[in-house]
N, C-alpha and C positions, 0 to 999 in steps of 0.2 A: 504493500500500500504506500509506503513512504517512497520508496524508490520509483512507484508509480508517479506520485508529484513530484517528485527532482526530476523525472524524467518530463514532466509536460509545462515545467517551470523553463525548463531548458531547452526546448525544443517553443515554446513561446520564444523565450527571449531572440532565439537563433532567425523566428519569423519576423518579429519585430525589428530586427537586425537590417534583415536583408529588405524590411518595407523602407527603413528611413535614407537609403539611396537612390528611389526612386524620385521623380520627378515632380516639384508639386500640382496639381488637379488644377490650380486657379492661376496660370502667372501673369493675368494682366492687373493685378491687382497686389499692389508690395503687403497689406495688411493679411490680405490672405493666405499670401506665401508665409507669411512669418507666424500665423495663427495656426497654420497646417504644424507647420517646423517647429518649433520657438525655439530651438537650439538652433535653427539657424541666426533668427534674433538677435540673441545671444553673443553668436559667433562674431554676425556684424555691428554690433555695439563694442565688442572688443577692437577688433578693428579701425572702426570709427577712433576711439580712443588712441590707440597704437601708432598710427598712419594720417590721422588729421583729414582722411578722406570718408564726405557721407555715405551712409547705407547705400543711399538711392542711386548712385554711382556707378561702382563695381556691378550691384546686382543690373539694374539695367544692361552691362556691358557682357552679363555672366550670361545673361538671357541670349542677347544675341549669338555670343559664340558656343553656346552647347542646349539653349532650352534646359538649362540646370538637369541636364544629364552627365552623370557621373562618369561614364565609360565612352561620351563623344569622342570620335575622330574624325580627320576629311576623307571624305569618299574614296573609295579604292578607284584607283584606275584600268582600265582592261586596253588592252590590247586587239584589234579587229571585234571591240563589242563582247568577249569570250574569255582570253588571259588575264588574267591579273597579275601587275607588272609591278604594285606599291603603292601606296597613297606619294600625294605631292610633298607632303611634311610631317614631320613627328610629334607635330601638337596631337595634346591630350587631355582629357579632361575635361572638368569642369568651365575651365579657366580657356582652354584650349592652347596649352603653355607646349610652346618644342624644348627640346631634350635640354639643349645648351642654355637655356634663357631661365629655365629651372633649375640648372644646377648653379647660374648665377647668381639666385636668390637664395639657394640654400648656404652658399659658400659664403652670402653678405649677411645672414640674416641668423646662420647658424642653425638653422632649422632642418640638420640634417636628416632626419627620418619624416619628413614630409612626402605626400604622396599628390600626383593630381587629381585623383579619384577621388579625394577627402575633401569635401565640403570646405572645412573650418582652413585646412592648410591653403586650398585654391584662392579662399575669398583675402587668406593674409596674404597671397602673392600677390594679390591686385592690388590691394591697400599696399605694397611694397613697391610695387611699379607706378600707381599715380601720384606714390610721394617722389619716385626717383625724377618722374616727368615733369611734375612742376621743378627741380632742383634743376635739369639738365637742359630743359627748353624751355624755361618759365608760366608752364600751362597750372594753372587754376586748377585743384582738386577737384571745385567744383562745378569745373567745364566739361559736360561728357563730354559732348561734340569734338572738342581736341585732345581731349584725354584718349578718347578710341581711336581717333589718327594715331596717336603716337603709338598706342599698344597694338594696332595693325602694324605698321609701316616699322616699329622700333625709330627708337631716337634720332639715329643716323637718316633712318630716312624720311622723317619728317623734319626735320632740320635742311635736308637736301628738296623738300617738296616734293618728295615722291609719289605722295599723294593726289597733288594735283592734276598728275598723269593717268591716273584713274578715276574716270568719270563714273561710274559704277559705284566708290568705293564713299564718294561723298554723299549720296542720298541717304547709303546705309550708316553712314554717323550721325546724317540729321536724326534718323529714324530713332538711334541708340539715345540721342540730346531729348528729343520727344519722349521716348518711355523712361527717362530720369526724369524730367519734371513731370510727368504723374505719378510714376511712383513716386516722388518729394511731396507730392499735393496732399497723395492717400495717408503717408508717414506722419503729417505733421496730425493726422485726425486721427491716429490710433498710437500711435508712439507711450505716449504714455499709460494706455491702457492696457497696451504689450509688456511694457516694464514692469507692470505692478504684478501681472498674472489675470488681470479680469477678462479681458479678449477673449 
């Protein structure tokens, strides 16, 4: 009998586990993501503190490059339609962070056993890169629109305007500047009822 409950104690928590990597149900709405979550919450109020950069920020930025899926990648490519020859790049995650750009933030940040599939660590790497981008190209924390230039393009080449040359690439940052100021709009009307636990 006892071992019967340790066993469905455990086998809970193992289902619980593997629910809280999935994706939230609501993402056009920041209040409901963090009401789903609230250790996401959590995560980005740590953050927020840590980094000097808002909630509404990074998650906006987090949406567009994975829909806060954990195990996002860029599309494989095939060959004649059929082969599969490799994706374009080794972004991963949540964050959708490549190999080298990771390991740069682990080696500045010390945060070696960081993973891109872990929520809390992805959202510190972002809060780590829009502090580094306001210091290196003087962009505003709380500017998506040039904040996701820079974290597409990296420093170098938005410094070079790289960007510019991608007509494509600027619609998709207004898009990212637009879902930061509503989700800033929805935060400022539940933020503290997130904090307290009543939400």
């Amino acid at each position: 009998m006892v071992r019967g409950a340790a066993w469905l104690a455990l086998l809970s928590a193992s289902l619980l586990g593997g629910c809280s990597s999935q994706p939230p149900k609501q993402q056009e709405d920041l209040c409901l993501i963090f009401a789903e979550k609230p250790e996401w919450h959590t995560v980005a109020e740590d953050v927020s503190k840590r980094w000097g950069t808002p909630a509404f920020v990074p998650m906006a930025m987090m949406y567009q490059e994975s829909s806060f899926r954990a195990d996002a990648r860029p599309p494989m490519r095939y060959f004649l339609g059929i082969i599969p020859y490799g994706r374009p790049s080794t972004a991963y995650g949540y964050a959708q962070v490549k190999d080298e750009t990771w390991a740069d933030y682990q080696r500045e940040t010390g945060n070696n056993w960081s993973n891109r599939d872990n929520f809390d660590d992805a959202l510190d790497f972002m809060g780590w890169y829009t502090s580094k981008t306001q210091k290196v190209n003087g962009i505003s924390k709380w500017d998506a629109y040039n904040q996701y230039l820079n974290y597409h393009e990296g420093w170098g080449g938005f410094s070079r305007g790289s960007h510019l040359q991608k007509a494509w690439l600027l619609p998709v940052a207004r898009k990212v500047d637009e879902r930061s100021r509503r989700y800033s709009m929805q935060y400022k009307g539940c933020k503290d009822s997130l904090s307290s636990g009543w939400f």
